[in-house]
Every structure is written in structure tokens, then in C-alpha cells.
C-alpha positions as CSV (number, residue, x, y, z in Angstrom):
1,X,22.4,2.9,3.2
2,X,26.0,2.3,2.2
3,X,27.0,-0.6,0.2
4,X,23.6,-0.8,-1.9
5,X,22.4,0.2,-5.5
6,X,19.7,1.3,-6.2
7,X,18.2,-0.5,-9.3
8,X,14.4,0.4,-9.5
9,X,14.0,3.4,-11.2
10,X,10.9,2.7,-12.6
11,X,9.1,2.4,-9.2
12,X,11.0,5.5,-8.4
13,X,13.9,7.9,-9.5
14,X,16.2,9.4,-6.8
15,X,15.3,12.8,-5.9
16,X,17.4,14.8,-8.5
17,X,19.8,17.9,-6.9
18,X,17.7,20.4,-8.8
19,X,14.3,19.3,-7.6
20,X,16.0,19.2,-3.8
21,X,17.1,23.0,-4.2
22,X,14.5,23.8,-6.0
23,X,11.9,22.7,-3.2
24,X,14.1,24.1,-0.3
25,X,13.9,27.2,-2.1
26,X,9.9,27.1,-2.1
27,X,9.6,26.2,1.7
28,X,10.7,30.1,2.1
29,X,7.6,31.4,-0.1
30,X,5.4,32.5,2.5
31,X,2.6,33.4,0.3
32,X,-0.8,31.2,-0.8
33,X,-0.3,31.6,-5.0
34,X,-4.3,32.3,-4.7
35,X,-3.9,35.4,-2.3
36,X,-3.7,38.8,-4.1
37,X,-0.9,40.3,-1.8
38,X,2.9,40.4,-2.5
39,X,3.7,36.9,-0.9
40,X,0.7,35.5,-2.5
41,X,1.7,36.8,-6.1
42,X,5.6,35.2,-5.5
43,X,3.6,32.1,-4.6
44,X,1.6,31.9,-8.0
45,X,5.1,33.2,-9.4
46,X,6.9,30.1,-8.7
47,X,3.4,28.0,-9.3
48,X,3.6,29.6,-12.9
49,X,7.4,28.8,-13.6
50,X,6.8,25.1,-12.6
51,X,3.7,24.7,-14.9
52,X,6.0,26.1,-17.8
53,X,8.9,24.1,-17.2
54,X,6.7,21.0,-17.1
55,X,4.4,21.9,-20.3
56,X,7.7,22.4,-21.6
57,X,9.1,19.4,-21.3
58,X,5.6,18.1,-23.1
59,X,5.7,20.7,-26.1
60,X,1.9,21.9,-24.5
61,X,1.0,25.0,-23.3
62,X,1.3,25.7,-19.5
63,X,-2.6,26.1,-19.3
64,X,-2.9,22.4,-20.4
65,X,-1.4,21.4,-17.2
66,X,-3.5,20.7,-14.0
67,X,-1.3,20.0,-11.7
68,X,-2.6,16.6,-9.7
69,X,-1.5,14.7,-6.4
70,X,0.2,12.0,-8.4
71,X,-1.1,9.5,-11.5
72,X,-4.0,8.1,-9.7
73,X,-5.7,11.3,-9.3
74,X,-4.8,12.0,-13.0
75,X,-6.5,8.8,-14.3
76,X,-9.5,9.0,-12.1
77,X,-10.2,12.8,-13.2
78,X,-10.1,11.4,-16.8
79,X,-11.8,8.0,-16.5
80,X,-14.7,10.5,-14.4
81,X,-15.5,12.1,-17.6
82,X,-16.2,9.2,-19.4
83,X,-19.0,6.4,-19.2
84,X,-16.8,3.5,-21.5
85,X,-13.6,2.9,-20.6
86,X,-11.3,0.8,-22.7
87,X,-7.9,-0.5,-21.6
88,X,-5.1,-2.3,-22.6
89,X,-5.1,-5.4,-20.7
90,X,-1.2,-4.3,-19.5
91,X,-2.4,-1.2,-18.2
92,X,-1.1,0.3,-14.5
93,X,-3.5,-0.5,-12.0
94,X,-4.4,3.1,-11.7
95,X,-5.8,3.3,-15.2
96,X,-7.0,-0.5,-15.7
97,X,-9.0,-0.1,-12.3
98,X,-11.5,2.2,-14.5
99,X,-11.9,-0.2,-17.3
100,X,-14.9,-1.3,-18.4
101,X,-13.4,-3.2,-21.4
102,X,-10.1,-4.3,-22.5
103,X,-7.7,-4.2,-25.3
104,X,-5.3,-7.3,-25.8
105,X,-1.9,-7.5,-26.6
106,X,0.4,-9.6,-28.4
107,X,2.9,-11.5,-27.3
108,X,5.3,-9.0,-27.2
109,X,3.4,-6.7,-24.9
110,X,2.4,-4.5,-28.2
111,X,-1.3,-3.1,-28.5
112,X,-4.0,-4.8,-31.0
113,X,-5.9,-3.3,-32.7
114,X,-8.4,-1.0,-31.0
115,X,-12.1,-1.9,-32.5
116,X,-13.4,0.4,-35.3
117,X,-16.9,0.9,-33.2
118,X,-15.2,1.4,-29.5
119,X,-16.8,5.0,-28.2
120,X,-15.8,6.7,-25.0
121,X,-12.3,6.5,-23.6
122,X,-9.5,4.6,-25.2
123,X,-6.4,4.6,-22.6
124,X,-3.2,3.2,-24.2
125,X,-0.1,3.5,-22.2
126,X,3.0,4.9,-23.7
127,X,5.4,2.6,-21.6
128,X,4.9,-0.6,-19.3
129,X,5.9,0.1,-16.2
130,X,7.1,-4.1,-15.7
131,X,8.4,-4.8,-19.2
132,X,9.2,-1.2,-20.7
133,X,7.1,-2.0,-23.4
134,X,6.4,1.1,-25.5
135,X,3.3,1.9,-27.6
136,X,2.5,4.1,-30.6
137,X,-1.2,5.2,-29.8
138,X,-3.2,6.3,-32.1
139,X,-6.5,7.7,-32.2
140,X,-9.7,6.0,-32.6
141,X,-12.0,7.6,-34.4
142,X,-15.3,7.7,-32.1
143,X,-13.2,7.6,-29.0
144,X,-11.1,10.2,-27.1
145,X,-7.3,9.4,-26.2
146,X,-5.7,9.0,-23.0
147,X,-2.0,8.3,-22.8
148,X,-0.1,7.4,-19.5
149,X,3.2,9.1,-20.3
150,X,4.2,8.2,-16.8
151,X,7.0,6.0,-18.0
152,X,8.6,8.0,-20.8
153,X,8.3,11.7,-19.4
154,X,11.5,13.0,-19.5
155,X,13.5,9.3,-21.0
156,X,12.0,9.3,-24.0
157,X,10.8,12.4,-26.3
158,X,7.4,12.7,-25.5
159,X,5.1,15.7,-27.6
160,X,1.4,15.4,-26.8
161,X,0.1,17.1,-29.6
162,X,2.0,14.2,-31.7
163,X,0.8,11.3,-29.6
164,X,-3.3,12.9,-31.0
165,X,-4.1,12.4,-27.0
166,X,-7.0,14.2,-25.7
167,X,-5.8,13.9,-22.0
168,X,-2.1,12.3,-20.8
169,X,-0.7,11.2,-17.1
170,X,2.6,12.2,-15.8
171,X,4.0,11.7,-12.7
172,X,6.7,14.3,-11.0
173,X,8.6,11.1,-8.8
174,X,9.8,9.0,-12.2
175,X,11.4,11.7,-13.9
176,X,13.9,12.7,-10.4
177,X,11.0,15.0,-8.8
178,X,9.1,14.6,-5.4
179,X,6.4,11.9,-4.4
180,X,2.8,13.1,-4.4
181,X,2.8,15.5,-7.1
182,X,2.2,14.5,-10.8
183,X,-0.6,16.4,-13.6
184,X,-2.8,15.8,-16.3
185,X,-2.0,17.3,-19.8
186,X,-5.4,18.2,-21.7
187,X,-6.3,19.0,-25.0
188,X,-6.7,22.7,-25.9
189,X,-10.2,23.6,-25.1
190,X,-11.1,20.6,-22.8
191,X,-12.8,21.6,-19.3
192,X,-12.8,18.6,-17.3
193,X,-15.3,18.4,-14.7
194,X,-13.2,18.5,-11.1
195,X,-13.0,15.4,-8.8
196,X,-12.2,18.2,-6.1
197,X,-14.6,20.7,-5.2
198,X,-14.7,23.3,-3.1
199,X,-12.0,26.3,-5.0
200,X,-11.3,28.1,-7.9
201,X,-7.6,26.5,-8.0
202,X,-6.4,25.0,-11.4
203,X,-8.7,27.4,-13.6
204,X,-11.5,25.1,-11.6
205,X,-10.3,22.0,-12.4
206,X,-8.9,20.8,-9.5
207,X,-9.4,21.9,-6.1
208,X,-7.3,23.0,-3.1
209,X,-4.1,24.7,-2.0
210,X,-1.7,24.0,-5.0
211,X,1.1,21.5,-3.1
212,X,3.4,24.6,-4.1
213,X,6.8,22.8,-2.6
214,X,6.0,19.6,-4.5
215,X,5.3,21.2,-7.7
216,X,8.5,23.5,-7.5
217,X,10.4,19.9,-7.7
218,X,8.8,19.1,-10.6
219,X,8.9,21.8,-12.6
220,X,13.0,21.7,-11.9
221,X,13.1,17.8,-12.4
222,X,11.5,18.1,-15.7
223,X,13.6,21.0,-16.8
224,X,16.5,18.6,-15.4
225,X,15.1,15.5,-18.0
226,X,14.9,17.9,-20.7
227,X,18.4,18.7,-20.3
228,X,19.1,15.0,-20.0
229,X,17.1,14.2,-23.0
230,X,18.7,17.1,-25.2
231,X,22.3,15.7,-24.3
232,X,21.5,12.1,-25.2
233,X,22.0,10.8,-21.3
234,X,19.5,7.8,-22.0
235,X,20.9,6.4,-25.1
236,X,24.0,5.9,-22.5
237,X,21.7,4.0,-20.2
238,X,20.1,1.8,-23.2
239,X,23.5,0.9,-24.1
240,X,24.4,-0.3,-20.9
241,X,21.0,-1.9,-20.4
242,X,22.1,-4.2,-23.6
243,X,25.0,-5.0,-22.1
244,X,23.4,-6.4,-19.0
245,X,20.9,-8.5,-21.0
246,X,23.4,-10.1,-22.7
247,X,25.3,-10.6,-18.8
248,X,22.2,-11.9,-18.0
249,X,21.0,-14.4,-21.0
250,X,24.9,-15.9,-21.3
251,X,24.3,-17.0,-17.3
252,X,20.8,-18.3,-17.5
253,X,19.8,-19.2,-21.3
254,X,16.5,-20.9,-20.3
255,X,15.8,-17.2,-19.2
256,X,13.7,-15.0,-21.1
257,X,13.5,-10.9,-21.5
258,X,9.8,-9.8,-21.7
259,X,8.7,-7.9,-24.7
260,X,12.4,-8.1,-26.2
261,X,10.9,-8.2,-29.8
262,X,9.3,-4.9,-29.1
263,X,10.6,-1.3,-28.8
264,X,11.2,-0.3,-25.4
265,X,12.0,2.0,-22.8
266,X,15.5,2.4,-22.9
267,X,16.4,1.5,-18.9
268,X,14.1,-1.5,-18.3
269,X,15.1,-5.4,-18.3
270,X,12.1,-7.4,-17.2
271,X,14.1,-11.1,-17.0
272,X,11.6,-14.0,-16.8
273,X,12.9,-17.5,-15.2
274,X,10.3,-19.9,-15.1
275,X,9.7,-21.7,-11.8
276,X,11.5,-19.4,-9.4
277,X,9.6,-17.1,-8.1
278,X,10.0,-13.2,-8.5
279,X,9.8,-12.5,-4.9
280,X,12.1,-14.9,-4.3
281,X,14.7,-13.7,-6.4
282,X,13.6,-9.8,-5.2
283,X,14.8,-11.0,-1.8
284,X,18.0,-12.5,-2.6
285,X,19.1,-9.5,-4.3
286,X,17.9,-7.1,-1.4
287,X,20.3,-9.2,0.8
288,X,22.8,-8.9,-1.8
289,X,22.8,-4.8,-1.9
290,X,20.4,-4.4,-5.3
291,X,17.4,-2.8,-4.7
292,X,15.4,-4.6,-7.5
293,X,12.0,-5.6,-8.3
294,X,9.3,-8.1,-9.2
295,X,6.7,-5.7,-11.0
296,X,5.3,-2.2,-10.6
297,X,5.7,-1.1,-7.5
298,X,2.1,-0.1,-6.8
299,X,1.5,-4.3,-7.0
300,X,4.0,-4.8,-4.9
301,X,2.9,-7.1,-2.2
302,X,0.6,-8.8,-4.9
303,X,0.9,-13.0,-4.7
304,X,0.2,-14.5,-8.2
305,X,1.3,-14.1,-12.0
306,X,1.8,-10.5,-13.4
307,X,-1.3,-9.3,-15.2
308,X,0.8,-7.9,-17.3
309,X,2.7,-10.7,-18.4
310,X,-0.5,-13.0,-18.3
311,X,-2.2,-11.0,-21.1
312,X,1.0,-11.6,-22.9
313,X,0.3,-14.9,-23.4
314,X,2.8,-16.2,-20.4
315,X,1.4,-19.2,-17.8
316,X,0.9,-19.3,-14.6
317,X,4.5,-20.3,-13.8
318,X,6.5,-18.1,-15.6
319,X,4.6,-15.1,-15.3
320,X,5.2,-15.6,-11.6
321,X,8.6,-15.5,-12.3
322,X,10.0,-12.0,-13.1
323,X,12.6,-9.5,-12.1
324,X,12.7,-6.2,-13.1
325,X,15.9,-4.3,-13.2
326,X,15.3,-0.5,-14.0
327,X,18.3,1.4,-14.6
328,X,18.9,5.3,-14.6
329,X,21.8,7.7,-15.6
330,X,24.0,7.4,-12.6
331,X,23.8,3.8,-12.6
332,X,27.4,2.1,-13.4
333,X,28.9,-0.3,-15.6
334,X,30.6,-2.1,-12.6
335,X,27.1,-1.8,-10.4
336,X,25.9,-3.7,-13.5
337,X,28.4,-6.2,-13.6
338,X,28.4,-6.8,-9.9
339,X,24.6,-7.1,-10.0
340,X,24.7,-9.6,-13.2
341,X,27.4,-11.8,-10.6
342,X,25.3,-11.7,-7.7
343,X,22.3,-12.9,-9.9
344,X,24.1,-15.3,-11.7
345,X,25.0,-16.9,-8.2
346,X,21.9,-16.8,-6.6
347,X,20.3,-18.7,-10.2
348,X,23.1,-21.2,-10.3
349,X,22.0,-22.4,-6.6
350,X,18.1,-22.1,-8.2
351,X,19.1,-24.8,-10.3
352,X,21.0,-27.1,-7.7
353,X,18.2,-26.9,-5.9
354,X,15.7,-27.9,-8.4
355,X,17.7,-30.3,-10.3
């Protein structure tokens, strides 16, 4: 669509030209990578070149990766292995859906403390999806660790062994890779009992015909963010993400950024505006040519505050009141600046109106 940018990378990065070749490439592989014939071993060929490239990008090895539909199924095969689930209260929806107790937050969006005495499954995200919060989790010691890296993989260094995870989400469609494909990174050793039954594919862990296209993508996207990462192509994108804050804050000083005492994800600007609405302002900026949002993009649709910025200590009103801008590396000073005068316009009439 000519004339737009595209300003919601954290709901979804474009489709990155290596994945795009990469997949076209893997629609010719004839074979099934679990057939024993020619065509079936250039299948598990390619299979085995995208698991590498991802574990890679991960500092794991490639049999830690099970390759997954997306995040969802990741946190759902975890959370099946446990009875206790704990949560941060600003957990994505796909993780916080399992949770059978929750972990608060400050009021920058940072963790608590986990209790001493929590047992089972202690899920601390690595980024927040809305205010690009970012975490330092840390093991508990009666509990085992799951991460959603779903955020950071491939913007921020990310090295599971590090983190002390047991078991970490990623998703292929964040880091410039294809929709529908994502994995779970485990622990040397773990054998996770399989959600899918019914084959022998993922060293049993998870069932069915590998999504062979999908995964090529993401193996090439993530050697693609690794390249990105090496070069220093996101400390470009935080710069210019400080810039528009400060665009941002010298047109609307009652506004606030989310979590801006925190450490965060270098492309996110979760702007808060008390009393007009984030799907109001989602809208405006749609008409204006910004694809923009009001939240994660999986609570899209959603009417009411942000859970997230509810548990960090926002009311009712201003947690209703958000926009997310998430940048990427192709995104422009001038898109910013256009963006930050299109805003600008649409707040200034905000305030005629409500004055």
C-alpha cells in the first residue's frame, strides 16, 4: 500500500529478503525430511540447516530446538509439563493464559521478587511485548525457568544457557521470518512430553510433518538477525527511538512513556495520554498512513485498560490510553518525524476538544 509506514514491528516484522528466498527455495524440495529416500534426505537436509541457524542465533545446540507452530504452541507444551504455574502479571496472553499464580511488577514494568517457596514453573518474560520492558530472570531455586525470548530474539543478545532457563519461546514472524512457525529451546537432557501425538517427528516431541517451507524462513531470518546484531543495526534503531520520544514528550508533556525508568527493548515507545483512548488514536494514525498500535497484537480487538499497564500500577483511564510505536531497521528518521507531526496534530485537536 503506497504512501504508508509501517510502524508495528512488535506485532510483526516484514518478511526479510532472505527468509523470502530462502522459502521459495524450499517449495522445490519435493521430499518428506522423515522419508529415507534421496528427496526425503534433502528435506531433513534443509530441516537440519534451519535448526542450526536458529540454535545459533541462541548459543544452544540444534537438538534443543523443537521446532513449534508459533509461541502459543511453545508455552502450552511447557505450561503441560507442569502442575504450578507462576506468571508475571505482564505476561503475553499465551503464557499468562496458563497461570495459576502471579508475579507483580513495579511500577516500571520490572519483576518482583519471585517467592523463596514458589515450586513448579516460574515464566518471566524477557521483553514486553506493549512497553518493551526487559527482564533479567533468574532462577528460583525449587522452580524451573521459562523465558519468552519472543521479543528479544534476534534485537537483543539473547544466550539461553546465560538466562539459567530450563525451556524458552521464540517466534520465527518477530525476528523478519514467516507467520506460523516459531520453537521451544530446552535444556540439555529435558524430554518434554508432546502436546501432538501421533509421529516420531521432533525426536518425539512434537508431532507431524515438520512445516519445512516455514522453518526454512526462519532459520534464514535468524541467521539474518544475527548478522544484524553482530553489526550493531539495533543500537541505530534505539537511537532513533530516543529521538522520537523526545519528538513526542516536547508535543504532549502531560504524556507519559511506559516503563521509561526501566531498561528496554531498543525499538519500542509505549506513549500513554490519559483520557484519549488508544484505539482512538490507533485509528487516526491508520488514516494518517502509520500502521501503529494500541497493545500486543494478539489483544487486539480487546475494549478496556491494558493488563499490562494495569499491574503497573496505571488506572483505569490511562491504562486505556496507550500507543505503541515499534520501530525496526529500515524505519527512517523522516518516517519518524512525519509520524511525530501527524500525532502531534491529531493530540493538539484531542485537547480542543476536551478543553
Amino acid at each position: 500500500m503506497s504512501g504508508r509506514s509501517y510502524l508495528d514491528w512488535n506485532a510483526t516484522a516484514p518478511l526479510c529478503a532472505e527468509a523470502r528466498a530462502a522459502m521459495v527455495a524450499a517449495l522445490d524440495v519435493t521430499g518428506n525430511p522423515s522419508s529415507v529416500h534421496a528427496e526425503g534426505r534433502a528435506a531433513r537436509a534443509l530441516l537440519g540447516r534451519a535448526r542450526e541457524q536458529v540454535a545459533a542465533l541462541a548459543g544452544v545446540s540444534p537438538e534443543q530446538v523443537i521446532f513449534t507452530s508459533g509461541a502459543t504452541e511453545g508455552a502450552a507444551l511447557v505450561a503441560a509439563q507442569y502442575d504450578r504455574v507462576s506468571a508475571l502479571a505482564t505476561e503475553h496472553d499465551c503464557v499468562h493464559v496458563h497461570a495459576t499464580a502471579e508475579i507483580g511488577v513495579d511500577g516500571t514494568g520490572r519483576a518482583l521478587p519471585v517467592p523463596e517457596e514458589t515450586t513448579g514453573l516460574v515464566a518471566i518474560q524477557a521483553a514486553n511485548s506493549e512497553t518493551g520492558v526487559l527482564q533479567a530472570p533468574r532462577p528460583v531455586a525449587g522452580a524451573d525457568l521459562l523465558v519468552d525470548a519472543v521479543q528479544v530474539f534476534g534485537r537483543c543478545p539473547f544466550d539461553f544457557a546465560a538466562s539459567g532457563a530450563d525451556w524458552a519461546i521464540v517466534s520465527a514472524h518477530k525476528l523478519g521470518g514467516p507467520k506460523g512457525v516459531g520453537a521451544v529451546i530446552v535444556k540439555p537432557g529435558r524430554d518434554p512430553a508432546p502436546l501432538l501425538r501421533g509421529g516420531g517427528q521432533e525426536r518425539r516431541r512434537r508431532a507431524g510433518t515438520e512445516n519445512l517451507v516455514g522453518v526454512a524462513g526462519f532459520g534464514a531470518a535468524a541467521a539474518h538477525a544475527a548478522r544484524n546484531l553482530a553489526t550493531g543495526v539495533w543500537n541505530s534503531v534505539e537511537e532513533r527511538r530516543h529521538e522520537l520520544e523526545g519528538l513526542l514528550r516536547d508535543a504532549a508533556p502531560d504524556s507519559q512513556v511506559a516503563g521509561q525508568g526501566a531498561p528496554r527493548l531498543p525499538n519500542t515507545v509505549c506513549l500513554v495520554t490519559p483520557g484519549w483512548r488508544g484505539e482512538t488514536q490507533v485509528m487516526q494514525m491508520d488514516l494518517a498512513g502509520f500502521a501503529v498500535s494500541a497493545g500486543s497484537a494478539c489483544s487486539s480487538g480487546k475494549v478496556g485498560p491494558s493488563r499490562v499497564l494495569s499491574a503497573m500500577g496505571l488506572d483505569a483511564v490511562a491504562a486505556s490510553s496507550s500507543l505503541r510505536v515499534s520501530l525496526g531497521p529500515d524505519t527512517t528518521r523522516d518516517t519518524l518525524a512525519a509520524f511525530a507531526a501527524a500525532w502531534t496534530g491529531s493530540y493538539r485537536r484531542f485537547r480542543r476538544k476536551a478543553a
